[in-house]
C-alpha positions as CSV (number, residue, x, y, z in Angstrom):
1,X,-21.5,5.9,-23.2
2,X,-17.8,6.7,-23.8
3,X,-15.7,3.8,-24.3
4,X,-11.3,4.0,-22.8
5,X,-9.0,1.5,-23.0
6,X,-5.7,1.2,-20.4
7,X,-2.9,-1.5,-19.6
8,X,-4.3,-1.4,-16.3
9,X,-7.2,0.2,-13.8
10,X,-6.6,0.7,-9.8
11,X,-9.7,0.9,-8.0
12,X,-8.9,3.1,-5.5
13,X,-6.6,6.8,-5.1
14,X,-5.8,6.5,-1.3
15,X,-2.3,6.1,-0.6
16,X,-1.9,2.0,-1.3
17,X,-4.3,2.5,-4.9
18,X,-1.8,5.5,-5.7
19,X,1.8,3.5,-4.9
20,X,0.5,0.8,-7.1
21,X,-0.7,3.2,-10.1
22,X,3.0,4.4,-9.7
23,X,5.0,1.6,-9.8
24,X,2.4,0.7,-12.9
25,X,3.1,3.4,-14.5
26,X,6.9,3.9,-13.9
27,X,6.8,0.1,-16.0
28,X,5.9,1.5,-19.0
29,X,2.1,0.9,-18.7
30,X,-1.0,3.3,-19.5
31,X,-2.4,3.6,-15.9
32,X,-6.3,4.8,-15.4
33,X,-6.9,5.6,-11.5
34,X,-10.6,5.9,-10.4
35,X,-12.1,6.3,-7.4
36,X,-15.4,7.0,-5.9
37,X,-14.5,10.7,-4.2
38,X,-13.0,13.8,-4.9
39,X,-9.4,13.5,-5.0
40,X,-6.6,11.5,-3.8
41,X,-6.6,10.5,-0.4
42,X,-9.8,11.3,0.6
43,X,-11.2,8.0,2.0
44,X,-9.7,6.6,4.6
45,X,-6.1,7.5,4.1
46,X,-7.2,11.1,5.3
47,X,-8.1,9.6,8.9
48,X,-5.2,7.7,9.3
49,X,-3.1,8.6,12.1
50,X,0.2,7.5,9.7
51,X,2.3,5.9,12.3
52,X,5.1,4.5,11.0
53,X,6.6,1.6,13.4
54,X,8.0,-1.5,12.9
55,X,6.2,-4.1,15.2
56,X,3.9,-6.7,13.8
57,X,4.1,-10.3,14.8
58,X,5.3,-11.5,11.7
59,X,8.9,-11.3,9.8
60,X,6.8,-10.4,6.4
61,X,5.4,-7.5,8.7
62,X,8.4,-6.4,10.4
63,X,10.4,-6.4,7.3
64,X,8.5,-4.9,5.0
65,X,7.8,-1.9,7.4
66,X,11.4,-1.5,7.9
67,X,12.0,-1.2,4.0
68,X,9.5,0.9,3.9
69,X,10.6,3.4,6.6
70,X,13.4,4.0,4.4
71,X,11.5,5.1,1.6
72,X,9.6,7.4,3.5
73,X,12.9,9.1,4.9
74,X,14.0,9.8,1.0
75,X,10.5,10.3,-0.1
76,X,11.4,13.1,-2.9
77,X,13.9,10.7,-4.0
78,X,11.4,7.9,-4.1
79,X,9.2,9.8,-5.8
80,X,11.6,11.5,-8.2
81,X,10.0,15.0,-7.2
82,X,10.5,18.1,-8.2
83,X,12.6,20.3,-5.5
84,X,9.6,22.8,-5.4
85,X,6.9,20.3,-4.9
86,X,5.5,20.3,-1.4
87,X,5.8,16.8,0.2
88,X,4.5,15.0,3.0
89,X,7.1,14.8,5.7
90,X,8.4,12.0,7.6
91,X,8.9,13.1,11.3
92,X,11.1,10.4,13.7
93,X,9.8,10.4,17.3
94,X,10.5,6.9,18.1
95,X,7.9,4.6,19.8
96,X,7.5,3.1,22.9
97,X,5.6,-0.4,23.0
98,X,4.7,-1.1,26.7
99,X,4.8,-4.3,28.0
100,X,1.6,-6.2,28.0
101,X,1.3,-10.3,28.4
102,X,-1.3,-10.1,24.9
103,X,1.7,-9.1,22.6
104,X,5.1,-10.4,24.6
105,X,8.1,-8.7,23.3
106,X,10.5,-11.6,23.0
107,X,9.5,-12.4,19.6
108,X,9.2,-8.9,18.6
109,X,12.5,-8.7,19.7
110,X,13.6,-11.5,18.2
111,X,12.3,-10.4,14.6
112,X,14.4,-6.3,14.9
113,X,17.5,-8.3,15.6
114,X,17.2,-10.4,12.6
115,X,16.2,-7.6,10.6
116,X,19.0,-5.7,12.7
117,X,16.7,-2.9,13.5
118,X,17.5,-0.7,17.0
119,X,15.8,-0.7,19.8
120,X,16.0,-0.5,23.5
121,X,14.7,-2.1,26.1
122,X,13.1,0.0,28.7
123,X,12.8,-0.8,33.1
124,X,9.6,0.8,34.6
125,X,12.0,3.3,36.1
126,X,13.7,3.9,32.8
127,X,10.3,4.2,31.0
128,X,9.3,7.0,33.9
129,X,12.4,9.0,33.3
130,X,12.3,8.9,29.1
131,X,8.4,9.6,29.2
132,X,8.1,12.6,31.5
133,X,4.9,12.6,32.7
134,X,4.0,9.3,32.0
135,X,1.8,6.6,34.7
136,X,4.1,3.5,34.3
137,X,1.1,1.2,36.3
138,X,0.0,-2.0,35.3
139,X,-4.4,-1.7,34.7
140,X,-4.6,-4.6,32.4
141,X,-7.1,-5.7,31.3
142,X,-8.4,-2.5,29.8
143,X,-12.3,-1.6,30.7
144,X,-14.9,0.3,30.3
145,X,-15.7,3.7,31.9
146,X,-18.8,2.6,33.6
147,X,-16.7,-0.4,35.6
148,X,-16.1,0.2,39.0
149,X,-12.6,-1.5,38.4
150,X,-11.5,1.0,36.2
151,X,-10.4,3.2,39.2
152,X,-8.8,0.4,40.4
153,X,-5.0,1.0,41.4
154,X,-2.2,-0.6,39.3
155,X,-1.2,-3.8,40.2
156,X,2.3,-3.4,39.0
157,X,4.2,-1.5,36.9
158,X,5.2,-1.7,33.1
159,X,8.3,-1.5,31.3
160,X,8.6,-0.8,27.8
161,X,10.9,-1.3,24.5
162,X,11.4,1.9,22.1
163,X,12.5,1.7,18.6
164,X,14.2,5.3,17.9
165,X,13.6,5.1,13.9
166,X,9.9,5.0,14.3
167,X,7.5,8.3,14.0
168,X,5.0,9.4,11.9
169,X,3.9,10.9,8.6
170,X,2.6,14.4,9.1
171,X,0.2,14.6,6.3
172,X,-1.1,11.4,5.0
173,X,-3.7,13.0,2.7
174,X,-0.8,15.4,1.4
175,X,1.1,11.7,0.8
176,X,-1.5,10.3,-1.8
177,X,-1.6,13.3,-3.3
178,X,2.5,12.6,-3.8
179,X,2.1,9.5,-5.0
180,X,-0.9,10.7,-7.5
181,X,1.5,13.6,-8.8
182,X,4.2,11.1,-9.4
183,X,1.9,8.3,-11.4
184,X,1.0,11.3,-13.3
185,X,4.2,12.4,-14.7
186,X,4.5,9.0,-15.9
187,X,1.3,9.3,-17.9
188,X,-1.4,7.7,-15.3
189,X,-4.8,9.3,-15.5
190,X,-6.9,9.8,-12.4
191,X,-11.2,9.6,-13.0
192,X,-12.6,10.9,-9.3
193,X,-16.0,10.7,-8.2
194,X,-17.1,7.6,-10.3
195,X,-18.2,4.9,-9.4
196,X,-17.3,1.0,-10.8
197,X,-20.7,-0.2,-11.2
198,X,-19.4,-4.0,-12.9
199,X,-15.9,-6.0,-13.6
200,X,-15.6,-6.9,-17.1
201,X,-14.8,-10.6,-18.0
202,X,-14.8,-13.2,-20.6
203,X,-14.7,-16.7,-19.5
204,X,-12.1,-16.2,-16.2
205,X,-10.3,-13.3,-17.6
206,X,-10.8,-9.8,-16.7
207,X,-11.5,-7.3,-19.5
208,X,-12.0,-4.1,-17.7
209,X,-14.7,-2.2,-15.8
210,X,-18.1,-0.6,-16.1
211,X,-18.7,2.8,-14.8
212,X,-21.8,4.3,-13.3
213,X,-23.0,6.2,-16.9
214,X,-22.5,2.4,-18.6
215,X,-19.0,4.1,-19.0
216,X,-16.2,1.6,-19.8
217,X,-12.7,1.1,-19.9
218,X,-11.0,-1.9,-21.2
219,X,-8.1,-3.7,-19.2
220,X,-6.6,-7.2,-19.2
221,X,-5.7,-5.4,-15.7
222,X,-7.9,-4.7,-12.5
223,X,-6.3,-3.9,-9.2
224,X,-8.8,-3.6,-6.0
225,X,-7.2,-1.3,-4.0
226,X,-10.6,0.1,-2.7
227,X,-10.0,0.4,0.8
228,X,-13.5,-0.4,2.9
229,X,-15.1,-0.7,-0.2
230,X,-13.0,-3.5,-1.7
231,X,-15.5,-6.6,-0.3
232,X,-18.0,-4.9,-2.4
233,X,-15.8,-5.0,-5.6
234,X,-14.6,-8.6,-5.0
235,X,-18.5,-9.4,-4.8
236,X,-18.8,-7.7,-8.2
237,X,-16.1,-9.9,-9.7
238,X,-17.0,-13.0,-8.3
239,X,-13.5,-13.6,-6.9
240,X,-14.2,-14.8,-3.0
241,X,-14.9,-18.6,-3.1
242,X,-11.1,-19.2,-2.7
243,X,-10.3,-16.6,0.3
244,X,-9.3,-18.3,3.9
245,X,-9.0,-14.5,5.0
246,X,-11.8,-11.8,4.5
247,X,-12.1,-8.3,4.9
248,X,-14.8,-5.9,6.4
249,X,-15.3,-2.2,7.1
250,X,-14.9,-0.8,10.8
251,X,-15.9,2.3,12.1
252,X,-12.8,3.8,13.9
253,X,-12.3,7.0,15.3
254,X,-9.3,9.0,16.2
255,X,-9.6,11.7,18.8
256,X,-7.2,15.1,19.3
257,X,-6.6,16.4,22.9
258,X,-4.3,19.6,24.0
259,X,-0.4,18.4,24.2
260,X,1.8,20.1,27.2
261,X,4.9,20.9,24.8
262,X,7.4,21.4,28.2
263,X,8.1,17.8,27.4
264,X,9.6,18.6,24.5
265,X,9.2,15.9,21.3
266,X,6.5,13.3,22.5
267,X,7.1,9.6,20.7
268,X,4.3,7.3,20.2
269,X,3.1,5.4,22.7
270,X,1.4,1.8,21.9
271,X,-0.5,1.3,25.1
272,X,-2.2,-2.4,24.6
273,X,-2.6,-2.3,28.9
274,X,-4.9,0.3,28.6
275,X,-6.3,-0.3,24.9
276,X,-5.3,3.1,23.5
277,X,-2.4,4.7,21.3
278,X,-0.9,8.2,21.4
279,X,0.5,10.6,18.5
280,X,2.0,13.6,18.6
281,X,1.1,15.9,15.9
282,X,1.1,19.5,14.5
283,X,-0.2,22.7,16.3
284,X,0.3,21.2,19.7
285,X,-2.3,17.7,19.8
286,X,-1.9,14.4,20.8
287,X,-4.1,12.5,18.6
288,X,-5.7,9.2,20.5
289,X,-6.7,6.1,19.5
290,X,-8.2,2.9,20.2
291,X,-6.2,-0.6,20.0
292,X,-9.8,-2.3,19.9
293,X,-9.4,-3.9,23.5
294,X,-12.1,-6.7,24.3
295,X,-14.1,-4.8,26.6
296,X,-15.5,-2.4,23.7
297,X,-17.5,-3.5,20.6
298,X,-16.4,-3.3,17.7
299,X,-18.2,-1.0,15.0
300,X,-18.5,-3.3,12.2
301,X,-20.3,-1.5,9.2
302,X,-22.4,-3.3,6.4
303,X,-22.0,-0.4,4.1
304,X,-18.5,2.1,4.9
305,X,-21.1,4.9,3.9
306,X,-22.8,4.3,7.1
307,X,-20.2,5.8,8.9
308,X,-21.0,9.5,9.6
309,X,-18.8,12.0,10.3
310,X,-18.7,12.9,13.7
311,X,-16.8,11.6,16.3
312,X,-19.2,10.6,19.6
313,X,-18.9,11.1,23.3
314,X,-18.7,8.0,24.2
315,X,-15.9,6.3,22.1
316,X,-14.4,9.8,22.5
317,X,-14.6,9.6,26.6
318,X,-13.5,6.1,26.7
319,X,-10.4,6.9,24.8
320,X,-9.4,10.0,26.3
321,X,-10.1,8.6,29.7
322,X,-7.8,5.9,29.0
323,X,-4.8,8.1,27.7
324,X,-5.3,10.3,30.7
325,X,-4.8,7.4,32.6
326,X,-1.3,6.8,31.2
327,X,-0.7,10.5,31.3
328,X,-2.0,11.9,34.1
329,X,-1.3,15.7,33.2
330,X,-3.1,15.3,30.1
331,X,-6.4,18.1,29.7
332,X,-9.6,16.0,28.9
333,X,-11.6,18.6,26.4
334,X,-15.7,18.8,27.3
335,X,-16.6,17.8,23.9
336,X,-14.8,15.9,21.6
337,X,-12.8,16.7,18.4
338,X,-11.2,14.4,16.4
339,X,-12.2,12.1,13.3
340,X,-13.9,9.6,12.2
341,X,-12.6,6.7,9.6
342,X,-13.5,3.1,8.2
343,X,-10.9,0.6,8.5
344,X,-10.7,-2.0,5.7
345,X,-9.9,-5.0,7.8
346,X,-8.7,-9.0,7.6
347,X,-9.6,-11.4,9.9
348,X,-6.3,-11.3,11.3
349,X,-5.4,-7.8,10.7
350,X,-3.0,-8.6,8.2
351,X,-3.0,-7.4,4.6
352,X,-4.1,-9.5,1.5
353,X,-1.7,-8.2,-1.8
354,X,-2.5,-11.3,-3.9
355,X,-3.9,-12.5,-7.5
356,X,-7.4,-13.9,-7.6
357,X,-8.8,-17.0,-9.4
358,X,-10.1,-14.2,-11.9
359,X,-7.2,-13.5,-14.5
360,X,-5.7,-10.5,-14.0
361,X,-7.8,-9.2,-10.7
362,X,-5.4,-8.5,-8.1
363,X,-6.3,-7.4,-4.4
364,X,-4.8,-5.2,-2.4
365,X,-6.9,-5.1,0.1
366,X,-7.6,-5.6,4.5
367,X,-5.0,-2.5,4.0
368,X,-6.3,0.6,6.7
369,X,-5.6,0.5,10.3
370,X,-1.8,-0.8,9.9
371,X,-0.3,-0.4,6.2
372,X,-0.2,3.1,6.0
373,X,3.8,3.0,6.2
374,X,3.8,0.5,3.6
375,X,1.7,2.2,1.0
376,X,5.6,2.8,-0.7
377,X,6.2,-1.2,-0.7
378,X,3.0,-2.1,-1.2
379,X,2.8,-0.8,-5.2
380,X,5.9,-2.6,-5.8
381,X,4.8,-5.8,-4.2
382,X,2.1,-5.7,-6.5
383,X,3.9,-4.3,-9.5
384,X,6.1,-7.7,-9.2
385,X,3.2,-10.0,-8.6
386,X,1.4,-8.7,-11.6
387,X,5.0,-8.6,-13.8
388,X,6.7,-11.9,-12.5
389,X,4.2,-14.1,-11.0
390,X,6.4,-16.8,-10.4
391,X,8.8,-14.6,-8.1
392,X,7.5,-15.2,-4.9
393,X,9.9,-13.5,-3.0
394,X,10.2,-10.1,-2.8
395,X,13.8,-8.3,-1.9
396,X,14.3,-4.7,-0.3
397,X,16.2,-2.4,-2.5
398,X,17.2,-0.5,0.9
399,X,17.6,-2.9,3.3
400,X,18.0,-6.3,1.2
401,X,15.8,-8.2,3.7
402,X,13.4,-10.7,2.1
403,X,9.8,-10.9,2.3
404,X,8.0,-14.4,1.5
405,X,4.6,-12.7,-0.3
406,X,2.8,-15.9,1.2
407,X,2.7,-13.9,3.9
408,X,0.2,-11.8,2.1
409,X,-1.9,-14.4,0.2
410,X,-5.5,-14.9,0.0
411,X,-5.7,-18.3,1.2
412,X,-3.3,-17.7,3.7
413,X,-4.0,-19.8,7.1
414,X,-5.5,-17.2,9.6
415,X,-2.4,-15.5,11.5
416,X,-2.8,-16.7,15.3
417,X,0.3,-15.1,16.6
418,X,-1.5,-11.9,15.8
419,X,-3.1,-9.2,18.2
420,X,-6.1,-8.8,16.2
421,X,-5.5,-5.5,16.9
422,X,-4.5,-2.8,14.8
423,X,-1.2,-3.3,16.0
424,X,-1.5,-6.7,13.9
């Protein structure tokens, strides 16, 4: 048994576990990283689709993604990386949100003026001319494959509102791996493949983890940024008695069709009428996904390792099927290619970045699916919760807007205004 000591221990290297170890470590304290896989990112930051947009149905949410959107647009400087490091880069495509009666856009709209963020608001017609190509019909609700009503004609059209500062991160593996570099050179270690196998405590205070090995490392300092595995760690420390919100895996997968490039830059495309999203991304694909629409089950997972690897036919031909829908011209592949992930998600599909009743565990956690383009926020959320606990506000160094982190507590009332969706 080999026994460390550290000022902290993140439980987690995707891209929220690596912001925090960051900000940690840019603080002045002796940061140990460890996580379960090879290397940063590998979990389920590598399936995320890295959209980065700015509607949620909350202010916390719409705020905080704006900030952060502005981080990812200096990202070196962020960072503080070198000039020959290669970076993850942030690509602005805008993103159209069509009009659906399950997420109205009035108080969307209401939230990007107070934050003063651009947008415009799109007539069927105009949505038809800026979308080349696109079906602007009305199908909702969406349905499955074997329906009958799923060949139904529209019964109406859709119009649409696009924020032009939206887009997408083109390497969200590459991103942790950024973030990972930059802890570094502040003196964080990273420990890959090992397992925590106990949280260390006397009386209610946290004093570090166990290892698989019986390894240790001391800590007055446990963050849980474990992504679908971080119900497992609060169950280790004993924390969950006072959560209102709780998280669980989902299976989720992303699928990647041909792209007809004559339309030049293709934006992203949140289609709640039909239950999908669309993504441009490198090498000519449109990635697809699903907006979990009621007329599919969800693939909840009792153990994230369950999950395989492979996408299947059927999620992949009810997706696909559905984009083509909106985009008629769109080539359907025989078989499909794409990915497979686990979301880590909150009743609500909000995030919980919060203290426990444990001393010194913190969470950061109900994270994949939507908080992606926060990961550069997100460690300094938590950096200030675990350095000023009584500042409960949180101020953008970009933007000045500011974020109420009650939004993000653990016993939180359940968000109704939400989607439950990944759109949140």
């Amino acid at each position: 048994m080999t026994r460390a000591s550290a000022d902290a221990v993140v439980v987690g290297a995707g891209v929220i576990g690596s912001s925090i170890a960051l900000e940690l470590a840019r603080a002045g304290r002796s940061v140990v990283v460890v996580d379960r896989l090879g290397g940063p990112g590998h979990g389920s930051t590598s399936a995320s689709s890295a959209i980065v947009r700015f509607n949620y149905s909350t202010w916390a949410g719409v705020a905080l993604s704006w900030e952060a959107k502005h981080c990812w647009e200096r990202w070196r400087e962020h960072l503080g990386a070198r000039e020959d490091e290669t970076l993850a880069r942030f690509r602005r495509t805008g993103l159209v949100m069509l009009d659906v009666d399950v997420a109205p856009k009035a108080p969307t709209l209401a939230l990007f003026d107070r934050a003063r963020i651009p947008y415009e608001v799109w007539s069927p017609a105009q949505l038809a001319d800026r979308v080349p190509g696109i079906d602007t019909g009305r199908y909702w609700p969406p349905k499955q494959l074997a329906d009958d009503a799923f060949w139904s004609p529209p019964q109406g059209t859709l119009g649409a509102f696009f924020t032009p500062d939206a887009g997408y991160v083109d390497d969200p593996r590459l991103a942790a791996v950024n973030l990972t570099a930059a802890a570094q050179r502040h003196g964080a270690r990273l420990l890959t493949h090992r397992d925590v196998t106990a949280i260390l405590r006397t009386r209610n205070k946290v004093t570090g983890v166990e290892l698989d090995g019986a390894d240790r490392i001391d800590s007055p300092i446990v963050v849980n940024a474990a992504g679908p595995w971080s119900g497992t760690l609060n169950k280790l420390a004993d924390v969950e008695h006072d959560f209102t919100v709780s998280v669980r895996p989902l299976r989720q997968e992303v699928h990647q069709v041909p792209m007809d490039s004559r339309h030049g830059t293709e934006p992203v495309v949140a289609d709640l009428d039909l239950g999908v999203y669309t993504r441009p991304g490198p090498g000519g694909v449109l990635l697809v996904g699903g907006t979990e629409p009621a007329c599919d089950p969800l693939q909840w997972l009792e153990d994230p390792d369950d999950a395989g690897s492979e996408p299947t036919a059927g999620v992949f031909a009810a997706q696909v099927t559905r984009a083509a829908r909106r985009r008629p011209d769109l080539a359907v592949p025989n078989r499909p290619r794409g990915i497979v992930g686990v979301y880590d998600v909150a009743d609500d599909w909000t995030p919980i970045y919060d203290r426990t009743a444990l001393d010194g565990f913190y969470v950061a956690i109900g994270t994949s699916g939507n908080q992606f383009k926060n990961a550069p926020l997100v460690g300094r959320l938590m950096a200030q919760l675990i350095d000023s606990p009584e500042d409960t506000e949180y101020v953008g160094a970009h933007t000045g807007l500011r974020i109420d982190l009650a939004a993000f507590s653990r016993n939180r009332p359940v968000n109704d205004a939400s989607t439950h969706t990944v759109l949140g």
